[in-house]
N, C-alpha and C positions, 0 to 999 in steps of 0.2 A: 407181294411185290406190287401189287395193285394200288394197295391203299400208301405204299410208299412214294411212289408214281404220285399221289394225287395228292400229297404232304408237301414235295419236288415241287410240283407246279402250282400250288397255292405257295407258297414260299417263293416261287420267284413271280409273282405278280404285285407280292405286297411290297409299297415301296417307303421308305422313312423321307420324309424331307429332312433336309441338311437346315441345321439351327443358324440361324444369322444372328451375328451379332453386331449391333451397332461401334463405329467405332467413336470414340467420344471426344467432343470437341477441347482441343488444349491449347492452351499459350503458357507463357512467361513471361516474366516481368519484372525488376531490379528498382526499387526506392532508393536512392541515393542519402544518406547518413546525413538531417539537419542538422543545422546548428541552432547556438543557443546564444543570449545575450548577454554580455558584463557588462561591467562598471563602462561608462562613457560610451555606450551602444556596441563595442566591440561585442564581436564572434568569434568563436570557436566550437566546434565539435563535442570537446570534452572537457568536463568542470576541472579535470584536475589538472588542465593545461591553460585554461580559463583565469579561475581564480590564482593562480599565483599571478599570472602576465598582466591582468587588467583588475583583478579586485572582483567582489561581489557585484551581482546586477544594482541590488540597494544602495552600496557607495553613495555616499554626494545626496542621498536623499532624506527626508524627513523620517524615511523607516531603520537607518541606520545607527546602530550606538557603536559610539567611539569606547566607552566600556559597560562590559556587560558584568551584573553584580551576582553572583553565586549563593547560594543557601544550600546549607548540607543537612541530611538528616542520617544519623547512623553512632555505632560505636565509636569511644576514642580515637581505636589505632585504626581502624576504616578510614573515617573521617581522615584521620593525619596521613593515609596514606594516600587518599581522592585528590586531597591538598597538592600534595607533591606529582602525582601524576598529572594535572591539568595543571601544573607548573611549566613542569617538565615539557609535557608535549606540545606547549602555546609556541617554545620555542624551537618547535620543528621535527620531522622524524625523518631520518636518512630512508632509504628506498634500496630497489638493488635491479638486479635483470627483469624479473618480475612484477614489481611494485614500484608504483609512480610514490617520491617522495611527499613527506607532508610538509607542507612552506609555512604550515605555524600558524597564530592567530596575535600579533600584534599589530600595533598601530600601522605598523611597516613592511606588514608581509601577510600573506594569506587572509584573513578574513578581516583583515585589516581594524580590529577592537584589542582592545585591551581586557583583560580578566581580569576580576576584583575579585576576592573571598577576605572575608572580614572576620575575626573572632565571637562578633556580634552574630552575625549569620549561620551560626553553628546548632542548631537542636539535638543532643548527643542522647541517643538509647543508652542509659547507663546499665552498670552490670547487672544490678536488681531487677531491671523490667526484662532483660533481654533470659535470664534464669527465670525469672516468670512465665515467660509466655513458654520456653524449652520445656517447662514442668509439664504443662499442659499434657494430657495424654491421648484423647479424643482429638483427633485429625481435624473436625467443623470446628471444635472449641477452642485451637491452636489457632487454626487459621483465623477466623474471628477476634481473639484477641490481637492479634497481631494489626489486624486491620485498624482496629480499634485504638490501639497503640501510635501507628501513624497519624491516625485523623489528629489523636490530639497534639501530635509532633507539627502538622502540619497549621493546623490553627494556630499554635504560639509562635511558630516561626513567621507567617506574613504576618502579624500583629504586631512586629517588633517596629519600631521608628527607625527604620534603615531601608535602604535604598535597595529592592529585592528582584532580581528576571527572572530568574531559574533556579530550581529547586532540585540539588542533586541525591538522590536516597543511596546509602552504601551499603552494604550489606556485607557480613563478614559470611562463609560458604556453609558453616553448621546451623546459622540462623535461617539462610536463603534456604536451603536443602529441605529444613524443618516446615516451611513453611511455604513454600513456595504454589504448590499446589494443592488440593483438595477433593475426594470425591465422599459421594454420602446418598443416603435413601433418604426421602423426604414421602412420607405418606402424602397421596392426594398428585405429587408433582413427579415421582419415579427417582430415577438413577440423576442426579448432580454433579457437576466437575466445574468447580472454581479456580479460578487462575489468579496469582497473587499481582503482577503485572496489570492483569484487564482491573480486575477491582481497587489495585491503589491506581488506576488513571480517573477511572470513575469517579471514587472520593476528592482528587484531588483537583479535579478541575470546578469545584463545587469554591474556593479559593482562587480563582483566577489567574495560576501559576502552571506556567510548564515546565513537566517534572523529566527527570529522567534517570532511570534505574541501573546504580553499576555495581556490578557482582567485585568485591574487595579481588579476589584472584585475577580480573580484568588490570589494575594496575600492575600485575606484575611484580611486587613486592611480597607476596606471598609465596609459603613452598606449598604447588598443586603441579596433579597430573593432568589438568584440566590444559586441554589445546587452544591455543589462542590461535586467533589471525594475526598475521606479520601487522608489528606495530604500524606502522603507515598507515595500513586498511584500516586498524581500528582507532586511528587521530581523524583519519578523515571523515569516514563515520558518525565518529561522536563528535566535531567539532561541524561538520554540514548541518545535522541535526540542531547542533544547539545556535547556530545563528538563527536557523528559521524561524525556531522553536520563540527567539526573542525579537521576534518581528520583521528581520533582516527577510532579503530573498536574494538566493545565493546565483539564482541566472535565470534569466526568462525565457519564454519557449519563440521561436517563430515560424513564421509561415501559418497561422492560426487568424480565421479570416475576422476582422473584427464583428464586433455585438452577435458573437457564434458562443452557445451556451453548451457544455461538454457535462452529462448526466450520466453517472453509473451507479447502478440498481444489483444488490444484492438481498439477501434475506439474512433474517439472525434470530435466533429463538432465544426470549425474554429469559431471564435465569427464572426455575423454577416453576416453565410454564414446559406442559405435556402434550399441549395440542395446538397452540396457536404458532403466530410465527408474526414478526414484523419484518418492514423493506428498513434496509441503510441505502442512503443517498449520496451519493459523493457530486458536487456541482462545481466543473472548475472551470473558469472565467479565461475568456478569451488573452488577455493583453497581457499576463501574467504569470498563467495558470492559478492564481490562485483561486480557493474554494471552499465550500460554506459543507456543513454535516448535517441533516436532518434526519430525522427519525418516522419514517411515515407508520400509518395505522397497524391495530393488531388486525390478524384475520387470520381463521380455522382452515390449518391443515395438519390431513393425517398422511402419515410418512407409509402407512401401508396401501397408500392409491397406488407407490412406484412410481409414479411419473415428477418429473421437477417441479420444485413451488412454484404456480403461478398467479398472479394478480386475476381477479374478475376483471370486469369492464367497468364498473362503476368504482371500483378502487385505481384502479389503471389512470381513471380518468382524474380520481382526485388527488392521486402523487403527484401528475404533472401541472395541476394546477397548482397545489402548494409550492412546487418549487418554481413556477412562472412566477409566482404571487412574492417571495423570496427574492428571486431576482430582480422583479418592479422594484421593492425597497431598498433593496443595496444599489443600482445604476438611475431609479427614475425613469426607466423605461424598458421594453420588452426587448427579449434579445431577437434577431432580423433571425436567427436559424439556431435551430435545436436539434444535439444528435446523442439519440440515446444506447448508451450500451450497458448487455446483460450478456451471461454468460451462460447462459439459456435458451435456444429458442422462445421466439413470441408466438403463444398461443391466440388462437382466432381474436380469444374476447379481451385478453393484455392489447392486443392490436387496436382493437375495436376503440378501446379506452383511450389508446395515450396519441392516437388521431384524431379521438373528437375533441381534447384538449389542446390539441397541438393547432386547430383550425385555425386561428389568429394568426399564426407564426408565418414569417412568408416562406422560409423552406425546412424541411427536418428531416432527417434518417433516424431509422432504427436499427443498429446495428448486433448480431449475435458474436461474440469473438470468445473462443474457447481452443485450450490447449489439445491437441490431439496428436498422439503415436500412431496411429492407423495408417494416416497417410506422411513417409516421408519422401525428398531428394535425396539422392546420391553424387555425389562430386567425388571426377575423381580426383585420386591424391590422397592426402591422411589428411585434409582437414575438413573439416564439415561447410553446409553450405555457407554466403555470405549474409550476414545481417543486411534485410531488406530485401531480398529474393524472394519473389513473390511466382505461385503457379496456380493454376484454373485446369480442374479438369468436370465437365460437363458445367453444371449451373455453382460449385463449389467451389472457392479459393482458402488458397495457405497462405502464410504470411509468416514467413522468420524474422521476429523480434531480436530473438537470440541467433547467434553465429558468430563464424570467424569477421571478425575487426579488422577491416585492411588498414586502418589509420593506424593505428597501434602493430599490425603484423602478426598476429596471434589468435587466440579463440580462449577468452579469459577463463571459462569453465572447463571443469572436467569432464561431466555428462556429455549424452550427445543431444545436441539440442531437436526440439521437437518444434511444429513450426503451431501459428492459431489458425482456427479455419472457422473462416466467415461465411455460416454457415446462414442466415437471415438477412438479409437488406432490403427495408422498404423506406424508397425516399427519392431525392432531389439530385443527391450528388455522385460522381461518378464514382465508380472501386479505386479507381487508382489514384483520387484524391483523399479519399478516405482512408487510406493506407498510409499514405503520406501522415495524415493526423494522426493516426495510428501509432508510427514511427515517432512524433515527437513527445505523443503525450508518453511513450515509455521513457521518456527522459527527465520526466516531472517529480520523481518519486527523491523527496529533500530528508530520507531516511538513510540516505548515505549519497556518496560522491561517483557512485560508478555512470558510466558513460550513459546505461543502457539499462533496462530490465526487459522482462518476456510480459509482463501484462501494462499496457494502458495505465495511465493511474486513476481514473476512473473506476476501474473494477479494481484494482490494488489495494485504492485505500478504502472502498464500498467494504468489501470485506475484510478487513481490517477493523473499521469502525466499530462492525457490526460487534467484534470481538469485545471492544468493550462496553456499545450500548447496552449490551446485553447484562450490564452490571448496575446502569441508572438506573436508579428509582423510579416508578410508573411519574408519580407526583413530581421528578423533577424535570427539568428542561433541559436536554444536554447543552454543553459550549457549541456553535456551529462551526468556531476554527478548529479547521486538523493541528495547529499545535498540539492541545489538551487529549490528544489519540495516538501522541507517536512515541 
């Protein structure tokens, strides 16, 4: 009983302090939906209410063609069938509840040019080459000829004395399927996956031609079980695409402060290399967006450190100087502020680098912008939050790219959207300006006509690029237009 007694009263002297928990500092915050520029400085919100009402941004300028000349590469009845679809759909594609109609591409409506395809402009895969390369039985040996087969499609068609913008490849779905993709052992290099897309952009921009790849069931003149998107989405699409693609620029961004330099840094590992890795640069220009592609240096990383690629300090330092250096040659002078985004944190010594390069510059951010599910809102009601809702909780903001569209009334996706969170920033300018920039540069992406995307095109098209740099040749120089990438 004693020693029970003295169990009792050590037990009631011992005392626990109660855990405190800090509580964390929060706000909120709403970006309001820029707009964008057309034809004769007119705005609008959204390209697909834009270009029919005022025309492309290019209109009326020296980057404009009144028509654009076409080159096909592919089988007879491909061929004859790309013909008739990019007939067809020049002259408009009805819409319905869901889908904003397409207003076409002539002189007189929508992208306001005329299409040209010529007999002359035709390089046709006949039956013999296209059962040749099918023979093929080794998957690297297939896909190689194939590739090979193009270059030389692709050589005799700009060589022709005709008048050539765009270069459409068509593909009937047994040759695509066959060849489309590739993987393989390569002693010295490990496990390989070639992509027939990344490697015929590669090839073909070595020809100064922007190409662009349609699957023959894409027309719709085929019997497939293969799902297409509602004809609208896929005019708009392909016909945003191919004006850029020929010089046009289909809307300008605003609210983008001028001589402000916009750099997105990704990584892409070389084909056939097992331990190195190089940076894609994506550089897009204030008054415009438009933007230049660079390939910066190789440099050794092993994937079993676990932690994300990053730049030493002396490479860090030399990206930013190639691309100031870049910049000088295209404007004749420095840009007044420089803001970099990576999808990565910036480690100490990437830090260390692209500030002592940056010295010159009179202001610069560095910005981390990465998707994350960890943290969302909740709104009630069944629609998800609004695109531009922005929240901070302790030193951490989200940012919803994606969301419900009040101008439209809806929330164009299925998914539930997930917001970025900016998770790094060191620099000059406020959060809630840089959000705004945020918000327009996802409007920049001329790979299709939707209002909006979830990433910057900065990081959009960085890695994108990288997808195909990773197909040039050490010895070649890539194109620096994102045409030749898209």
């Amino acid at each position: 009983m004693r020693m029970k007694s003295k169990k009792r009263q050590k037990s009631k002297n011992y005392r626990i302090s109660p855990l405190c928990l800090t509580n964390p500092r929060r706000s909120a915050d709403f970006v309001e939906e820029p707009h964008l520029l057309f034809a004769g400085g007119n705005r609008h919100c959204d390209p697909k209410t834009g270009i029919p009402l005022y025309g492309p941004r290019s209109l009326g300028t020296a980057r404009h063609k009144a028509e654009v000349h076409i080159g096909f590469i592919g089988t007879g009845e491909a061929v004859d069938h790309a013909r008739q679809f990019y007939e067809a759909y020049s002259e408009g594609v009805d819409g319905d509840d869901d889908h904003t109609p397409f207003p076409g591409c002539k002189r007189d409506r929508g992208y306001r040019c005329d299409l040209r395809t010529d007999d002359a402009l035709v390089e046709p895969i006949t039956r013999q080459e296209q059962r040749d390369v099918l023979a093929i039985r080794q998957g690297r040996d297939r896909f190689e000829a194939m590739l090979a087969l193009l270059d030389q499609k692709m050589q005799i068609l700009t060589q022709r004395d005709h008048p050539l913008d765009y270069v459409v490849l068509v593909l009937p779905d047994d040759l695509y399927r066959r060849c489309r993709s590739v993987n393989y052992f390569e002693k010295g290099h490990g496990s390989i996956h070639r992509d027939l897309r990344r490697a015929f952009k590669s090839l073909a921009m070595r020809y100064q031609k922007p190409t662009q790849i349609l699957l023959e069931t894409t027309t719709g003149m085929t019997d497939s079980r293969r799902k297409l998107d509602h004809p609208s989405v896929v005019a708009w699409n392909l016909f945003n695409g191919l004006y850029f693609k020929v010089d046009g620029l289909p809307w300008g961004p605003t609210d983008l402060a001028p001589a402000s330099c916009f750099i997105g840094i990704s990584f892409f590992r070389p084909l056939g290399s097992a331990s190195t890795l190089r940076t894609s640069v994506v550089q897009a220009f204030d008054e415009n967006g438009d933007g230049l592609v660079l390939r910066g240096h190789r440099f050794d990383w092993d994937e079993r450190d676990g932690r994300t690629p990053h730049l030493s300090e002396e490479m860090a330092a030399e990206l930013i100087s190639m691309v100031l250096e870049r910049y000088r040659q295209e404007r004749s002078q420095l840009p007044q502020r420089v803001v970099i985004h990576k999808t990565s944190r910036f480690e100490p010594e990437e830090r260390a680098g692209f500030e002592e390069s940056l010295r010159g510059i009179g202001r610069y951010d560095l910005v981390s912008l990465t998707p994350t599910s960890h943290s969302r809102l909740l709104r009630a009601g069944k629609y998800p939050p609004l695109r531009g809702t922005a929240f901070t909780v302790g030193d951490v903001s989200f940012f919803y790219t994606s969301g419900y569209l009040s101008s439209i009334g809806r929330y164009p996706h299925g998914h539930v959207p997930s917001p970025l969170q900016v998770a790094d920033h060191i620099g000059d300018t406020s959060r809630r300006q840089l959000l705004r920039e945020v918000m327009v540069l996802t409007k920049m992406n001329w790979n299709s006509a939707n209002m909006a995307g979830l990433m910057p095109i900065t990081l959009r098209f960085s890695r994108l690029v990288g997808d195909v740099l990773r197909e040039v040749p050490e010895h070649q120089t890539p194109q620096p237009k994102y045409k030749y990438y898209m």
